[in-house]
PDB file of N, CA, C and O in Angstrom:
ATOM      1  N   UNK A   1     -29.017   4.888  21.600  1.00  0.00           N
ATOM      2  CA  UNK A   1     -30.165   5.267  22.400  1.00  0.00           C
ATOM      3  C   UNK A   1     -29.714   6.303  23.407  1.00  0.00           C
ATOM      4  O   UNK A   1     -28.655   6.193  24.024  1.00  0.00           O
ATOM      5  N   UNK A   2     -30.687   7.468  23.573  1.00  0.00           N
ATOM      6  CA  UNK A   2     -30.160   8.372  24.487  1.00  0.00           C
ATOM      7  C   UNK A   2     -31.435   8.559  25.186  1.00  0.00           C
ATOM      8  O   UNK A   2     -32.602   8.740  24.836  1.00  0.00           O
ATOM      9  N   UNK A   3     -30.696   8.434  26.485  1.00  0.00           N
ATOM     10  CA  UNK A   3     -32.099   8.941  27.664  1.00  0.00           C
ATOM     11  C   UNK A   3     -32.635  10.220  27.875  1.00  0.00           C
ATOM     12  O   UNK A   3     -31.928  11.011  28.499  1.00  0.00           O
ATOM     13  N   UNK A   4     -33.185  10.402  27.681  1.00  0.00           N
ATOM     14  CA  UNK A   4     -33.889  11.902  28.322  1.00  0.00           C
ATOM     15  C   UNK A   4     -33.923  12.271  29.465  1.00  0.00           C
ATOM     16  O   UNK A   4     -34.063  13.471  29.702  1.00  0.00           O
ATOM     17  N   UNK A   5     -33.819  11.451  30.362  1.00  0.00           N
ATOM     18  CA  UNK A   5     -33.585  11.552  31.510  1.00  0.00           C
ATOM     19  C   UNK A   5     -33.322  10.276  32.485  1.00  0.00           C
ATOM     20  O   UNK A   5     -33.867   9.260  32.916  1.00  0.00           O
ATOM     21  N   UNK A   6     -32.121  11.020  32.538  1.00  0.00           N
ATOM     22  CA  UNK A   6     -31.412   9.487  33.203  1.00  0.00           C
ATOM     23  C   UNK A   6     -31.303   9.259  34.720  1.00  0.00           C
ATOM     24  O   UNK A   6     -31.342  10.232  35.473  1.00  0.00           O
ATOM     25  N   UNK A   7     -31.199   8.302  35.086  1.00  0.00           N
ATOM     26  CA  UNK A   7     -31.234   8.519  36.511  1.00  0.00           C
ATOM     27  C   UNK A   7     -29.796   8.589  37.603  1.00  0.00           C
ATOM     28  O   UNK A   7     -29.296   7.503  37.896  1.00  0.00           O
ATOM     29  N   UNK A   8     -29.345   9.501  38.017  1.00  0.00           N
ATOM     30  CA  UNK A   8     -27.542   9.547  38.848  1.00  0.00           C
ATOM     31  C   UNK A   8     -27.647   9.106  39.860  1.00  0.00           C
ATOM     32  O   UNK A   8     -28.249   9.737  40.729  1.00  0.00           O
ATOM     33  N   UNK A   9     -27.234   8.170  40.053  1.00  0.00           N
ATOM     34  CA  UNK A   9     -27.062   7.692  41.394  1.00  0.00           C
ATOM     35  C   UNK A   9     -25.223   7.787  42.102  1.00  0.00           C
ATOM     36  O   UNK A   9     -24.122   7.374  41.738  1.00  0.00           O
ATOM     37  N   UNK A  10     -25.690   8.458  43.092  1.00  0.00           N
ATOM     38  CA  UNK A  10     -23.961   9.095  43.800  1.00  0.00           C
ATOM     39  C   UNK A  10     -24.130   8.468  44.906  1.00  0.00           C
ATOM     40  O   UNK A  10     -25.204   8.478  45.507  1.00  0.00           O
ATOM     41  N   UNK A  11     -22.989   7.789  45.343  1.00  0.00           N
ATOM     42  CA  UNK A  11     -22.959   6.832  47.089  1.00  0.00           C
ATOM     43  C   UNK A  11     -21.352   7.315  47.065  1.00  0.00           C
ATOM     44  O   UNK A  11     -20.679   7.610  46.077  1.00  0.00           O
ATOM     45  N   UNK A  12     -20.972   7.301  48.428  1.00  0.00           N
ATOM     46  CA  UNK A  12     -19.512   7.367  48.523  1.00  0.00           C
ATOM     47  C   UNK A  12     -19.627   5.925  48.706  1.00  0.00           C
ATOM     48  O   UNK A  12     -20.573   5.195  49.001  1.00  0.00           O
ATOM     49  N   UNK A  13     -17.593   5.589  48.277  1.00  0.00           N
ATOM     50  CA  UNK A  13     -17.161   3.978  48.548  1.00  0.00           C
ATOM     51  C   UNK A  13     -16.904   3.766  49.626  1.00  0.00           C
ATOM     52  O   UNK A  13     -16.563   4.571  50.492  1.00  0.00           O
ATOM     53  N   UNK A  14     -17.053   2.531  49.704  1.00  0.00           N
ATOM     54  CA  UNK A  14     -16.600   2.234  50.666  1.00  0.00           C
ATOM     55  C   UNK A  14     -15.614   1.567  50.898  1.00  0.00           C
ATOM     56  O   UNK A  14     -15.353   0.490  50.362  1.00  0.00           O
ATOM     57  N   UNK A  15     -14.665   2.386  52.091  1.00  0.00           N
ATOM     58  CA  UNK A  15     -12.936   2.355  52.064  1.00  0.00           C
ATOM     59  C   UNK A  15     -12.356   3.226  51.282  1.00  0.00           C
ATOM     60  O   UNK A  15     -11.200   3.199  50.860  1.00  0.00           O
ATOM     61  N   UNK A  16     -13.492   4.299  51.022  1.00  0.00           N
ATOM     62  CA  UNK A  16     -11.909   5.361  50.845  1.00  0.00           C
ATOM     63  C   UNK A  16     -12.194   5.496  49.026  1.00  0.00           C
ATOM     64  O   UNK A  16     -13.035   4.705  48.599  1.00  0.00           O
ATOM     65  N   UNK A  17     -11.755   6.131  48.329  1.00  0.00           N
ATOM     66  CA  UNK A  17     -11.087   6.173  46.912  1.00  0.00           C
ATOM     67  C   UNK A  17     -10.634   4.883  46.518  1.00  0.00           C
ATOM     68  O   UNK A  17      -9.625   4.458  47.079  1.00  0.00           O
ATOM     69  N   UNK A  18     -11.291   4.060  45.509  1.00  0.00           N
ATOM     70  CA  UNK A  18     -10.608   2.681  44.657  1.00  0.00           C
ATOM     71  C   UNK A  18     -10.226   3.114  43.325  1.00  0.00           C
ATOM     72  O   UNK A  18     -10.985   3.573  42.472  1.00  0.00           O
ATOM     73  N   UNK A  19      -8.669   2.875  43.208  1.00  0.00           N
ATOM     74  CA  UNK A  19      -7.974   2.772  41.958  1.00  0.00           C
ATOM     75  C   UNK A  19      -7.705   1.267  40.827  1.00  0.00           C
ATOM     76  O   UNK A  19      -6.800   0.473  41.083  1.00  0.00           O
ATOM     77  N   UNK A  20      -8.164   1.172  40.225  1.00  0.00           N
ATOM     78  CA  UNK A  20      -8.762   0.116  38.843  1.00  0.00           C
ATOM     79  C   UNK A  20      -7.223   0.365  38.328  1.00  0.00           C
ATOM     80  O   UNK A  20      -6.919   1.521  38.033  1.00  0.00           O
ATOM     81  N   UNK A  21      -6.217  -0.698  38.205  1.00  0.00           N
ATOM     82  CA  UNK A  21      -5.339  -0.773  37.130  1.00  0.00           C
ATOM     83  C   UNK A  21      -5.513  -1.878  35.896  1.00  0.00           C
ATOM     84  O   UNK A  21      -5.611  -3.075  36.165  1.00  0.00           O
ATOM     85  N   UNK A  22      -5.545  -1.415  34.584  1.00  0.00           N
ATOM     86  CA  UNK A  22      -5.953  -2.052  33.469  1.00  0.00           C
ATOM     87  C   UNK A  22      -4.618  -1.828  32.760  1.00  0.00           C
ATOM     88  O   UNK A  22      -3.966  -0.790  32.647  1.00  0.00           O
ATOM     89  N   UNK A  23      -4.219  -3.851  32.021  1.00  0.00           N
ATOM     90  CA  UNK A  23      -3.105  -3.800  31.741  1.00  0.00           C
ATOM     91  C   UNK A  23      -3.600  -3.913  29.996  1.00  0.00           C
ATOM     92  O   UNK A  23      -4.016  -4.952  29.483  1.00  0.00           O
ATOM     93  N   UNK A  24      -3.471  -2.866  29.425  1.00  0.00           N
ATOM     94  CA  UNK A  24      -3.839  -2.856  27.478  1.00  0.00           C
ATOM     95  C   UNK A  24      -2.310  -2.754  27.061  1.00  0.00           C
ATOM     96  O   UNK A  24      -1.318  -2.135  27.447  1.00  0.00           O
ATOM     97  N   UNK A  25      -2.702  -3.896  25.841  1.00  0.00           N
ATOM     98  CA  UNK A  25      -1.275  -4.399  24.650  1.00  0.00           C
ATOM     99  C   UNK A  25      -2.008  -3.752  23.580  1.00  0.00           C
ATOM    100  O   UNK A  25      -3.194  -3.968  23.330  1.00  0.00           O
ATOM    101  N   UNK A  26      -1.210  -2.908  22.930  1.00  0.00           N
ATOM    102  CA  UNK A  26      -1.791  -2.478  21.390  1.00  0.00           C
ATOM    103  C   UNK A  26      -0.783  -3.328  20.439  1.00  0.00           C
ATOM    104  O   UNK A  26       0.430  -3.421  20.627  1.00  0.00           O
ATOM    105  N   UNK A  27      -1.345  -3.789  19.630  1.00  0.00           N
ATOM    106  CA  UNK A  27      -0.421  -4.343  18.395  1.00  0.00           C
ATOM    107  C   UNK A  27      -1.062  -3.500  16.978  1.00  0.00           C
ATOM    108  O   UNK A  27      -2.238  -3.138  16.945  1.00  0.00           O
ATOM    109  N   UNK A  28      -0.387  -3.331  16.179  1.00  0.00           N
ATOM    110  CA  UNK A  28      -0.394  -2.656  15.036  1.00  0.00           C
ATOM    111  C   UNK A  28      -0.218  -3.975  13.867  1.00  0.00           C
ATOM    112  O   UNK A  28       0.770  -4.711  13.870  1.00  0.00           O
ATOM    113  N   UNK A  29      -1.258  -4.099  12.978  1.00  0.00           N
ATOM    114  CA  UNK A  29      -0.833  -5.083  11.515  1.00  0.00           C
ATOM    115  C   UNK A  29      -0.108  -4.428  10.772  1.00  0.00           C
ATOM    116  O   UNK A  29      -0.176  -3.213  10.584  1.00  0.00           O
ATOM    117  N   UNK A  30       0.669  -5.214  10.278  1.00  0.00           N
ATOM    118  CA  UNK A  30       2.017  -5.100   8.748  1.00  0.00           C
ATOM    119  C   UNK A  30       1.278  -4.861   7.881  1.00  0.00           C
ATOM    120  O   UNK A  30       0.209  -4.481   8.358  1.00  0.00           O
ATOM    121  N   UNK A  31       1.270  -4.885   6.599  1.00  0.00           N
ATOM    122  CA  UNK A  31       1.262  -4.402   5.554  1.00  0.00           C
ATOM    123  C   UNK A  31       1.463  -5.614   4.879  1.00  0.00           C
ATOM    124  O   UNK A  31       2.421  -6.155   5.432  1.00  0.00           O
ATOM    125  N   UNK A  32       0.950  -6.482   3.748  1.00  0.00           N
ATOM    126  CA  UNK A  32       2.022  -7.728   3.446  1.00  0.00           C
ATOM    127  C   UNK A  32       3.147  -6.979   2.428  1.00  0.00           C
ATOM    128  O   UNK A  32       2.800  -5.953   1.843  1.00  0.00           O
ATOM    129  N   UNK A  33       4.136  -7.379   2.289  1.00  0.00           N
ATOM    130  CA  UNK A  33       5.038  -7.253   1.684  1.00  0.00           C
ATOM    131  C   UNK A  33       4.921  -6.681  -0.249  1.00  0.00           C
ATOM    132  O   UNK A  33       4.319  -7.461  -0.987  1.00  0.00           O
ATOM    133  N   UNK A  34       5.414  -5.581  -0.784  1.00  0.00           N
ATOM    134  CA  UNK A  34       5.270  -5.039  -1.793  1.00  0.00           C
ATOM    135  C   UNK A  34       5.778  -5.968  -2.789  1.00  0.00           C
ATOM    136  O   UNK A  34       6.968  -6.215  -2.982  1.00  0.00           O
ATOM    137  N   UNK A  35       4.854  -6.429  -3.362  1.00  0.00           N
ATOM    138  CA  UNK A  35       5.732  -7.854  -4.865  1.00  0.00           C
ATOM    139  C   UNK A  35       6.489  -6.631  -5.847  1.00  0.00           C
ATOM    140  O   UNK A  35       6.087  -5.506  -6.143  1.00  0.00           O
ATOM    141  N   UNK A  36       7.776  -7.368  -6.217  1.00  0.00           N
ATOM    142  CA  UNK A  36       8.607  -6.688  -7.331  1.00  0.00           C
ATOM    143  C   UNK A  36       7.960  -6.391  -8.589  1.00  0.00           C
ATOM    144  O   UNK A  36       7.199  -6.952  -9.377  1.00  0.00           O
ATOM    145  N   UNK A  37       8.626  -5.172  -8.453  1.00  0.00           N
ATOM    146  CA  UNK A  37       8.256  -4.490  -9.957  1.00  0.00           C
ATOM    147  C   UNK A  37       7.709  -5.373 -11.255  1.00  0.00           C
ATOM    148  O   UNK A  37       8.624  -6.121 -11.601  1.00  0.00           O
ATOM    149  N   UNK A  38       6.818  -5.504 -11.892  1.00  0.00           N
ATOM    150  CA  UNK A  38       7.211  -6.171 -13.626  1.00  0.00           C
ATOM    151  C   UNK A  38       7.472  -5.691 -14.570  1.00  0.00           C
ATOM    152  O   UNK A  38       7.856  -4.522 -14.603  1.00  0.00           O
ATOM    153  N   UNK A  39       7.362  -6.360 -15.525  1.00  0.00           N
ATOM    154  CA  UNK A  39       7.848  -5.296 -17.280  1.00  0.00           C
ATOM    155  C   UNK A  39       7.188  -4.053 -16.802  1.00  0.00           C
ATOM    156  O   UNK A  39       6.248  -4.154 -16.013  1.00  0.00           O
ATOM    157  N   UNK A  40       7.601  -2.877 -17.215  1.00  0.00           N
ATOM    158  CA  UNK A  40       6.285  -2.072 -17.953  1.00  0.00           C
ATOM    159  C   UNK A  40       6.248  -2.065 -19.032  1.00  0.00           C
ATOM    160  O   UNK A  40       7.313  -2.016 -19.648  1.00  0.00           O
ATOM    161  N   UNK A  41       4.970  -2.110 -19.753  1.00  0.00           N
ATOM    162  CA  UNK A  41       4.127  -1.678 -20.894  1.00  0.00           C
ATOM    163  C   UNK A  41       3.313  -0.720 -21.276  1.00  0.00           C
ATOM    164  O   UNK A  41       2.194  -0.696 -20.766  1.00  0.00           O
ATOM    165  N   UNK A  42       3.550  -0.076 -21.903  1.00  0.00           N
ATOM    166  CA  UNK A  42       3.025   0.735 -22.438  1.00  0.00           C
ATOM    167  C   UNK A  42       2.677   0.948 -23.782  1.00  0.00           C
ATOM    168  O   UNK A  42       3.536   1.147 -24.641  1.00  0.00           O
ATOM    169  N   UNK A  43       1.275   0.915 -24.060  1.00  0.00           N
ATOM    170  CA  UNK A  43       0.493   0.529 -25.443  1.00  0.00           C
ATOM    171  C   UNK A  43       0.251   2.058 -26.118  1.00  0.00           C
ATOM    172  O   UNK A  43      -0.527   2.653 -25.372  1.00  0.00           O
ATOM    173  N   UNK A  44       0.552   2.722 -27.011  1.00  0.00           N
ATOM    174  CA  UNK A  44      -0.601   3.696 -27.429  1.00  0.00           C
ATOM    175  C   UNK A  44      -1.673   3.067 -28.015  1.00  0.00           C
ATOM    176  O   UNK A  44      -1.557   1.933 -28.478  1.00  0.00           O
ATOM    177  N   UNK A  45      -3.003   3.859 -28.054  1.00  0.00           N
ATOM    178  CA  UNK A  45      -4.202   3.423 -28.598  1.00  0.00           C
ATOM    179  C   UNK A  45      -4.465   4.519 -29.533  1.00  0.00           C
ATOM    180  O   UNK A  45      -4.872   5.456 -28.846  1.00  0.00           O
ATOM    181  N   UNK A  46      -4.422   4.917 -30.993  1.00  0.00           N
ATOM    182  CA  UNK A  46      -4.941   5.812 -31.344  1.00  0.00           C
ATOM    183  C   UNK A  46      -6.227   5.289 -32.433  1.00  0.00           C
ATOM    184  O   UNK A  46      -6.509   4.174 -32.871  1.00  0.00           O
ATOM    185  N   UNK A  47      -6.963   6.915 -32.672  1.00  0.00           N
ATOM    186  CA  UNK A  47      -8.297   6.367 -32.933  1.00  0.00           C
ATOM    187  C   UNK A  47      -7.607   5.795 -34.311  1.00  0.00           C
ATOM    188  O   UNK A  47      -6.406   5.652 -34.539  1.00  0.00           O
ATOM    189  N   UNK A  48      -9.051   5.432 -35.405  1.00  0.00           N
ATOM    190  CA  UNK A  48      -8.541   5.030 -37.087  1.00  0.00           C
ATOM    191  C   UNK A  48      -8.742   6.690 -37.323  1.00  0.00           C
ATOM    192  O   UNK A  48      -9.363   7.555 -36.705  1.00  0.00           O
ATOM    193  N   UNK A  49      -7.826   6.692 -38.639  1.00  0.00           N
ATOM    194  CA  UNK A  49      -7.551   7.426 -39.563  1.00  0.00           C
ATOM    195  C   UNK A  49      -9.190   7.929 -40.410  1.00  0.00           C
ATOM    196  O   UNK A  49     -10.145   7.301 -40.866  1.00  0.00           O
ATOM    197  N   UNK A  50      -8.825   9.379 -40.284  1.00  0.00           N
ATOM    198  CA  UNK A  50     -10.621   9.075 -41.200  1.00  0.00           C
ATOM    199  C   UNK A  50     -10.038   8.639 -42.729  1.00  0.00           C
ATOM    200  O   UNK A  50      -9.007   8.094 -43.123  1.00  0.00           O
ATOM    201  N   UNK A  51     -11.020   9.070 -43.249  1.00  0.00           N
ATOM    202  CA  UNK A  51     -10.464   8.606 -45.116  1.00  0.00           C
ATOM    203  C   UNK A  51      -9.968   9.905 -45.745  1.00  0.00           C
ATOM    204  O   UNK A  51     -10.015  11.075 -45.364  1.00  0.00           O
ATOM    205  N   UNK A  52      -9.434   9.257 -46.933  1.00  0.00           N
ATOM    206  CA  UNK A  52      -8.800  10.412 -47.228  1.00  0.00           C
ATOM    207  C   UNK A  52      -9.659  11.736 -47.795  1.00  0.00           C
ATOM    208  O   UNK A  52     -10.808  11.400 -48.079  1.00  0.00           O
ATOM    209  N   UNK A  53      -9.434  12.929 -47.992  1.00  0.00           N
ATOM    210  CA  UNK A  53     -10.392  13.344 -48.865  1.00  0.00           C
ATOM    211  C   UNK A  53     -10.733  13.220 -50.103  1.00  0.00           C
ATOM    212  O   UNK A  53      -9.864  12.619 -50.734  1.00  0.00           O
ATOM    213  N   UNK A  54     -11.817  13.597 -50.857  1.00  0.00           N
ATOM    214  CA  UNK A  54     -11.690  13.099 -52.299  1.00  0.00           C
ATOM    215  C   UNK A  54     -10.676  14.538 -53.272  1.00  0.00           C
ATOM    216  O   UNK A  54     -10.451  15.699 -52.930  1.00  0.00           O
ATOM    217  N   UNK A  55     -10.332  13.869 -54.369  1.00  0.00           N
ATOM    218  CA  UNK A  55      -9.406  14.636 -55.125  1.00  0.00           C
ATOM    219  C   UNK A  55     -10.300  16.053 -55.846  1.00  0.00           C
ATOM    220  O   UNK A  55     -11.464  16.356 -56.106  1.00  0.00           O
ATOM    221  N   UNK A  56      -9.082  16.577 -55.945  1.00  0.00           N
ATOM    222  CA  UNK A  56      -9.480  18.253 -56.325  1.00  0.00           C
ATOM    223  C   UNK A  56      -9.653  18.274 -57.479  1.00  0.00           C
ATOM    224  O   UNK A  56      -8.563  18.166 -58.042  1.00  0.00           O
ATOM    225  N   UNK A  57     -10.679  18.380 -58.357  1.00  0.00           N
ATOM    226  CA  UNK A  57     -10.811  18.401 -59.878  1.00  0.00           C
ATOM    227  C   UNK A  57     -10.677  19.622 -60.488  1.00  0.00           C
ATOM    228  O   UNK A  57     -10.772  19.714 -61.712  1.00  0.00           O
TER     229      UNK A  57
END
């Protein structure tokens, strides 16, 4: 949602300038662990054979 017209409200503080310290932890997730290699296989698939042609008379 965006206002079209918003309303600013400006006051000075009171006492001066206040500084906000915020204490943020970033943690990063792992990855789970890569499982070992298995066989490889490798299949060819070729199409069928057509038929033969018929003989040359």
């Amino acid at each position: 949602f965006k206002d079209p017209n918003p309303q600013i409200i400006r006051r000075a503080a009171v006492g001066g300038v206040q500084t906000y310290t915020q204490n943020i932890k970033v943690r990063f997730l792992q990855p789970p662990p890569i499982p070992p290699p298995g066989p490889l296989i490798i299949k060819e698939v070729r199409p069928p054979q057509p038929p033969p042609p018929p003989p040359l008379r």
